[in-house]
C-alpha positions, 0 to 999 in steps of 0.5 A: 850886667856889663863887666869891665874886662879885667885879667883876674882868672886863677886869682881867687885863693887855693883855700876857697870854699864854698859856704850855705845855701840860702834856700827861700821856702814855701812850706818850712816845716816840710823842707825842715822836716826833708833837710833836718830829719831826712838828711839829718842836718843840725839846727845851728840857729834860727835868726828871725824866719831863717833857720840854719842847718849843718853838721859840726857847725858847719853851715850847709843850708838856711830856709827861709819862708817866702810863701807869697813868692811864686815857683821858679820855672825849669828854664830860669836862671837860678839853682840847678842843685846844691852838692853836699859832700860827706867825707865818707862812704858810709855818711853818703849810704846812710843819707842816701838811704834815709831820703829813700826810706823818707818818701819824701822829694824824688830820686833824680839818678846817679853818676861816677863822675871819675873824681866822685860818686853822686846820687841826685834827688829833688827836693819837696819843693823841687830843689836839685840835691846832689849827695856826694863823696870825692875820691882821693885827690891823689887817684884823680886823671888829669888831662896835660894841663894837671886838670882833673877829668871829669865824666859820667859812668854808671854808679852801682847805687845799690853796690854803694848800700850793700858794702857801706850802710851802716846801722850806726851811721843811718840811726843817728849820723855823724859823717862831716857833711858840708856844700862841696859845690853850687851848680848854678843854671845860667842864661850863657855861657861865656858870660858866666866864664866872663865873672865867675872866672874873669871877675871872681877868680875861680879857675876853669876846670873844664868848659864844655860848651853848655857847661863850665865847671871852675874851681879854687885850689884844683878841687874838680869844681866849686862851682858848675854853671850850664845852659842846657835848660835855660840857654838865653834865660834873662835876669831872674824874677823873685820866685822861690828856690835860691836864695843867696849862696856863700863862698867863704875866703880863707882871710880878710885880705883875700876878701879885699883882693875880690873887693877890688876885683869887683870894683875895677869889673863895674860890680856893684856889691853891698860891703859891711866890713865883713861880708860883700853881697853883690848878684851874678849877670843873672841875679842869682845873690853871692855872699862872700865872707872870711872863714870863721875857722881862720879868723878865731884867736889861737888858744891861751895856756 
């Protein structure tokens, strides 16, 4: 993909979201079986083939069976994990050791990362799982630019089990669980600047060679993309793992400012009124759609 240079970075709208994860599944009934009864996230409709899962209606995950599809390899492009945020310690405890009890998928490692604390899995089929808190926004370091800094210190797992599971929130969960970010693996860097920041909008938090983490409204990050194991990845082949991935816009005119920054880079996007669906330089699918919450009609006396 080609892009028109257009200066568009910082553009996207504070209130950005990122919306579900489309993942396209060989066997349904065991990601069903990992995503609705180890994490525990709702079933909130089926259409057609995909189910939709999430948590107090919001939507966090779709499966969709692709069984003649082929695996993806670790060097493709495509997803490097889906992060799924809880608003308390206790929601992350609980899933965290629901998927420990499961047996199912494959502890991957755990990280502080300053602004949050995160334990990664793999899912059965090999899907990144990030489980996630955010620490208040108010007690974040940031570097002189207002950035939040980011790193990699030890997490204390078992610490996070002791003080914070409990057994009403592992029996039956109800912490709000939603995507707080996608990170994507990308064949180059520069190139992912160039749209996800130069096209889309997204502010860049921080660039570290092999990786770039942006954002909207000076969360840490929406969005990672890196290259540490698909440096010079082309576009992606049909294969299994991402399907398409969401970010949800505050309102229609916001979806109208991206619909013309897409159109002034050269991005070809498919428009039926209410979503556009065009691919990153990769392929990787991007659906972008107004938020639901901001668009209902206020309540009537």
């Amino acid at each position: 993909m080609d892009l028109d240079p257009i200066d568009a970075t910082g553009t996207i709208a504070d209130g950005t979201r990122m919306g579900a994860v489309e993942l396209l599944v060989k066997d349904l009934d065991l990601m069903l079986a990992y995503y609705r009864d180890v994490l525990a996230l709702d079933l909130i409709r089926v259409d057609g083939d995909t189910h939709v899962l999430g948590r107090g209606g919001i939507e966090t995950m779709s499966l969709t069976p692709a069984r003649d599809l082929p695996g993806r390899r670790r060097t493709d492009a495509g997803l490097y994990h889906t992060a799924i945020l809880f608003d308390d310690k206790p929601g992350l405890a609980a899933a965290v050791a629901r998927v420990a009890h499961s047996g199912l998928g494959r502890y991957v490692g755990s990280a502080d990362h300053l602004v949050s604390e995160a334990i990664y899995f793999d899912d059965p089929e090999g899907n990144g799982v990030e489980l996630y808190v955010d620490r208040d926004r108010e007690n974040w370091r940031r570097n002189l630019e207002g950035k939040p800094l980011m790193g990699v210190e030890w997490l204390d797992v078992n610490r996070l089990l002791d003080e914070h599971l409990t057994e009403q929130e592992f029996a039956k969960p109800s912490a709000v669980a939603s995507v707080g970010h996608v990170h994507l693996q990308v064949g180059d860097i520069p190139v992912a600047r160039k749209f996800y920041a130069g096209v889309l909008g997204f502010d860049v938090i921080f660039d570290m060679g092999a990786a770039l983490f942006v954002s909207a409204g000076g969360y840490h990050h929406h969005i990672g993309l890196n290259t540490w194991h698909s440096r010079g990845a082309g576009p992606r082949a049909a294969a299994l793992g991402l399907g398409q991935m969401d970010i949800v816009l505050p309102t229609a005119d916001d979806v109208e400012a991206l619909r013309d920054r897409l159109r002034l880079a050269g991005v070809s996007a498919a428009d039926d009124g209410a979503t556009l669906t065009f691919p990153d330089p990769w392929g990787s699918q991007i659906r972008v759609r107004v938020d639901a919450r901001t668009t209902r009609e206020p309540a009537r006396d």
